[in-house]
C-alpha positions in Angstrom: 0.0 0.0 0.0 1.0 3.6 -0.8 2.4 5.7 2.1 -0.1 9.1 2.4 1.1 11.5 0.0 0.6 15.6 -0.1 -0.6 16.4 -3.9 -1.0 19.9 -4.2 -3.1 21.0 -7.3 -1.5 24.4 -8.7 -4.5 26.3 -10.1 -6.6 29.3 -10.2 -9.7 27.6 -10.1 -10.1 24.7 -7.5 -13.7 24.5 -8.2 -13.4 23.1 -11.5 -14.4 19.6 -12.4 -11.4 18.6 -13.2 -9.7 19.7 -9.8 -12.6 18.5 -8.3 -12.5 15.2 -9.4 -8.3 14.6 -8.8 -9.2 16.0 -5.2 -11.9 13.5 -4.9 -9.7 10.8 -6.8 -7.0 11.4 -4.3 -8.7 11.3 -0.6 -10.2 8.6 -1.9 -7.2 6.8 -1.9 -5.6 8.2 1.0 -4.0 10.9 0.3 -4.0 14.7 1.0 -4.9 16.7 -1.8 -4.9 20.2 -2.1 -5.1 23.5 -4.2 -2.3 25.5 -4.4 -3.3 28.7 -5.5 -0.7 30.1 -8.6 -2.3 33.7 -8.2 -1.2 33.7 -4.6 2.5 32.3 -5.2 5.0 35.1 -5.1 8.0 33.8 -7.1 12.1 34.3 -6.3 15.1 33.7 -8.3 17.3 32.7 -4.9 16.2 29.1 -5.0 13.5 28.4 -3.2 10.1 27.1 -4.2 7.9 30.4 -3.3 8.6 33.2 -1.4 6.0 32.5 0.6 6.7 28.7 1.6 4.9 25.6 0.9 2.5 24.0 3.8 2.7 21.2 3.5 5.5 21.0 1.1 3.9 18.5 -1.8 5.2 15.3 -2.8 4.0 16.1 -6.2 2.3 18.9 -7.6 -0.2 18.8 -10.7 0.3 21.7 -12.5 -3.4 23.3 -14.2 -2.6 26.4 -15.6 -4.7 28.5 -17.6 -3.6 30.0 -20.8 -3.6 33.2 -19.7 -1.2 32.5 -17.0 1.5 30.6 -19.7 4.1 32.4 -19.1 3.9 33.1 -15.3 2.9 29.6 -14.8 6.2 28.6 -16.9 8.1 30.5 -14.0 5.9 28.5 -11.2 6.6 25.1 -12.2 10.3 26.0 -12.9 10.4 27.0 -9.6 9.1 23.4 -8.1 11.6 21.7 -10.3 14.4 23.7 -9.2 13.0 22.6 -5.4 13.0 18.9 -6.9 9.4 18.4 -6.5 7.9 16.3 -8.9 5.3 17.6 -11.4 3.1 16.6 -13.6 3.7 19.1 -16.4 7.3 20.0 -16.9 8.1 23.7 -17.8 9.2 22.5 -21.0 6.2 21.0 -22.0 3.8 24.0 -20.8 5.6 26.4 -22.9 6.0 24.2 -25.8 2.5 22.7 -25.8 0.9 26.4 -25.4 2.1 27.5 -28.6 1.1 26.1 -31.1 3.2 26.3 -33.9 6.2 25.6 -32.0 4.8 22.6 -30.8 4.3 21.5 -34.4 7.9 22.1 -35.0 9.1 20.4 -31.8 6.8 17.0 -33.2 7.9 17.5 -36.8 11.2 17.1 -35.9 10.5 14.2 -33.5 9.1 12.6 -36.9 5.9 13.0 -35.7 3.1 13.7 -38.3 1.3 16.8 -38.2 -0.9 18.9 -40.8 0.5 21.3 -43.2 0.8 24.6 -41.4 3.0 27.7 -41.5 3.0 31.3 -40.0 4.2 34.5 -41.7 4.4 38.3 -40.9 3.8 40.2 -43.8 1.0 40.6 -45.5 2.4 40.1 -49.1 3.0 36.9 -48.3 -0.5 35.6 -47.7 -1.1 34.2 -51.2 1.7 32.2 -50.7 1.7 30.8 -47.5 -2.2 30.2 -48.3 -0.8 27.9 -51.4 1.9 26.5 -49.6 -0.6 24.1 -47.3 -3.0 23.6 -50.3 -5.0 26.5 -50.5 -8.3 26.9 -49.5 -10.8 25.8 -47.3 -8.2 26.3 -44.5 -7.6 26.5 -41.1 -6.7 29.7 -39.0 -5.7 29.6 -35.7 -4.6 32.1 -32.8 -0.9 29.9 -31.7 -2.4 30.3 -28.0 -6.0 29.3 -27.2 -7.8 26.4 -26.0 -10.9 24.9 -26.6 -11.7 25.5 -30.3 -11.4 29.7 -29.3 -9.9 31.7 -31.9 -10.0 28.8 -34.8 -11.7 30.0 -37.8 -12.4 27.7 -41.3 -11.3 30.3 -44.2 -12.6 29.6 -47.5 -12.2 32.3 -49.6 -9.6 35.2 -50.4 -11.2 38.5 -49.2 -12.0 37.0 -46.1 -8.5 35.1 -45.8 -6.5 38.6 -46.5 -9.3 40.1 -44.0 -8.2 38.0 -40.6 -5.0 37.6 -41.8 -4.0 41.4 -42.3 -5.9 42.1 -39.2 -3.6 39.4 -37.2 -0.3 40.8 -39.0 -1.7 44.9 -38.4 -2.2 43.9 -34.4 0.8 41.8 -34.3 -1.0 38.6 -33.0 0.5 35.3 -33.3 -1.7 33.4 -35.6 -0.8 30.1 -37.6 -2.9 28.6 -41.0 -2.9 25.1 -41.6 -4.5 22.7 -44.3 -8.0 21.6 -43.8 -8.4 17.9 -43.6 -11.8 17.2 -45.4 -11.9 13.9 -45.0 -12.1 14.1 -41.1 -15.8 15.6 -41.8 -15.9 17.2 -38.5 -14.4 14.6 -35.8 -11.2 14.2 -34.0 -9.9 11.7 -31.2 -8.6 13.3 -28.0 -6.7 10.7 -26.2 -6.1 11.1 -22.7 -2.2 10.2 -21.7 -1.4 9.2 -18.4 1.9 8.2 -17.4 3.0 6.8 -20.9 0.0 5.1 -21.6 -3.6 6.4 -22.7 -6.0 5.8 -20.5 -9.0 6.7 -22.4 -9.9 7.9 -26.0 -12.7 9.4 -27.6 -13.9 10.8 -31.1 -15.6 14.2 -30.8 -18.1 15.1 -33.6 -18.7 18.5 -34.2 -22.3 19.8 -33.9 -24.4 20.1 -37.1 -23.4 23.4 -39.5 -19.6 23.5 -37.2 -16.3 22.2 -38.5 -14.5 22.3 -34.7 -15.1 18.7 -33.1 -14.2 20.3 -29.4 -16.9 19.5 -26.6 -17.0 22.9 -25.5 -18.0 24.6 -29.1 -21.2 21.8 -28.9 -19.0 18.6 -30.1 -20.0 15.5 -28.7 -17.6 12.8 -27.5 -18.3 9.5 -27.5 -15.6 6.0 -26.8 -13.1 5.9 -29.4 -10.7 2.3 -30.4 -7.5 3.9 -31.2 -5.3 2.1 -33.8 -1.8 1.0 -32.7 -0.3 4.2 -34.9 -3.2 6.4 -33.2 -1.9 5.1 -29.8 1.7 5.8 -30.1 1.4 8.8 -32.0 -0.6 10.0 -28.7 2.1 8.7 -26.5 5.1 9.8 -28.6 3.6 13.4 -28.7 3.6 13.6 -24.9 6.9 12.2 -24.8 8.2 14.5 -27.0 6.5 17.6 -24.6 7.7 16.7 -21.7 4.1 16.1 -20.1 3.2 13.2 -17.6 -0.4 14.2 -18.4 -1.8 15.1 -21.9 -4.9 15.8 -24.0 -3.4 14.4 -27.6 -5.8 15.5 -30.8 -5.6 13.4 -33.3 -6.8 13.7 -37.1 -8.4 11.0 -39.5 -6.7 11.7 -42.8 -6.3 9.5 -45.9 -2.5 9.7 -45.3 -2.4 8.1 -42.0 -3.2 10.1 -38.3 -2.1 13.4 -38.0 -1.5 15.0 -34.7 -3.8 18.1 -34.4 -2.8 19.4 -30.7 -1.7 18.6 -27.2 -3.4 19.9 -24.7 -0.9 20.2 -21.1 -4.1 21.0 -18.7 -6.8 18.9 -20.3 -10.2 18.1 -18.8 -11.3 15.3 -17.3 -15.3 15.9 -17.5 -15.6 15.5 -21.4 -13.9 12.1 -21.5 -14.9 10.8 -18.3 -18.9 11.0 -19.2 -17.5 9.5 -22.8 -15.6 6.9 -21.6 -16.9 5.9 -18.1 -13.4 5.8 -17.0 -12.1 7.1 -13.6 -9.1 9.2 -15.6 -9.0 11.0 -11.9 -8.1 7.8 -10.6 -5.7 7.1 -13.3 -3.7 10.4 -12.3 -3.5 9.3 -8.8 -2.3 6.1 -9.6 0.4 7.8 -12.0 1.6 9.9 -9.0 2.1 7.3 -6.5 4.2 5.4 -8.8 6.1 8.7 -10.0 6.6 9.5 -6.1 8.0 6.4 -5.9 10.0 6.6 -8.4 11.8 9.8 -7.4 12.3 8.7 -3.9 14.4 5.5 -5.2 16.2 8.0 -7.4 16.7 10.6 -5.1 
């Protein structure tokens, strides 16, 4: 049996279903788990975790930071790795994950299959980069946002030089990537735990939408993952450096293509499609991770 263990749950909303259900997950099995609130932490450079202490100091800490927190959430976790206390999301993969056209290039490289998609910052260039991925209908996306925000289907040019020159005027981060037809609205999200995924489902995008996420209306439902679909999912969070991941994956004619990665996903969407206690799964990952580090300690 697993000693008691202090899990602290960095957020700024403990009353979310996700937190919720890890807290619930966690007592349940014995432990003490917490929010640790990342809008109270006042951060150092000398060393220590926070300025203001840890009580109790965490054997492990799930990191759930919001996207607009990224970067000063980047600084918190650094800070709890620099203390040696395990985490769930490395700073690495946070920073990585949240952006996503870097992201595509850290999983290209890895040899990791991912739709056509490039960025730009002039507006001459929009014809081209447009043709580049295959022209239109295509995809454009903000390179931070979550939940199918900010994702827009393009499909002709006066709108495309519209949003785009209004991206490049602002100075906003924005990617455009190919639009895979064939995918007619779905995607799988497969929930990574530990190395392994722990529960997959395909999200169908409500009638008249082309985004498949739950929150813009999609609905999820169990999802058999091929072996390629599985690994891909597993490679990606590999490659992030996250313990826990959300992996999107793409149908195509050419094989799965990986869509996103997710480093705070929810649990609610995939827990009503799956019936499976992905709460419980976490726990169970950071026992054995606790574990782990105390050996190698």
């Amino acid at each position: 049996m697993t000693a008691s263990l202090n899990i602290a749950i960095l957020t700024a909303d403990p009353s979310n279903y996700s937190n919720q259900r890890m807290m619930e997950a966690g007592r349940k099995a014995g432990h003490n788990v917490y929010p640790l609130l990342s809008l109270e932490q006042i951060l150092n450079v000398n060393g220590e975790a926070f300025t203001s202490g840890l009580s109790p100091e965490p054997d492990a800490v799930i990191p759930r930071i919001g996207v607009g927190l990224t970067d000063y959430g980047h600084s918190l976790i650094m800070s709890l790795e620099e203390a040696d206390i395990p985490v769930t999301t490395s700073s690495y993969g946070l920073i990585h994950s949240r952006n996503k056209f870097l992201a595509g290039q850290v999983l290209k490289s890895a040899e990791i299959n991912v739709p056509k998609t490039v960025t730009l910052a002039d507006a001459r260039n929009i014809d081209t980069a447009i043709k580049s991925i295959g022209g239109y209908p295509f995809i454009l996306k903000r390179l931070k946002g979550t939940q199918g925000n900010a994702v827009y289907l393009i499909n002709d040019v006066d709108k495309a030089h519209k949003k785009i020159g209004k991206y490049i005027r602002k100075q906003k981060a924005f990617l455009i990537q190919e639009f895979i037809k064939e995918a007619r609205g779905t995607d799988l999200r497969c929930f990574v735990v530990g190395g392994k995924v722990v529960g997959a489902m395909q999200r169908v995008a409500a009638q008249g939408e082309f985004r498949a996420n739950i929150h813009q209306g999609g609905q999820g439902m169990p999802a058999a993952l091929s072996k390629d679909e599985s690994s891909m999912a597993i490679d990606a969070a590999e490659v992030l450096g996250l313990s826990i991941a959300g992996v999107d994956i793409l149908r195509s004619d050419s094989g799965p293509l990986l869509l996103e990665v997710n480093s705070s996903p929810g649990l609610q969407g995939i827990e009503k499609a799956t019936g499976k206690d992905i709460a419980g799964e976490i726990i169970r990952y950071i026992e054995t991770m606790v574990n782990e580090a105390n050996i190698n300690g």
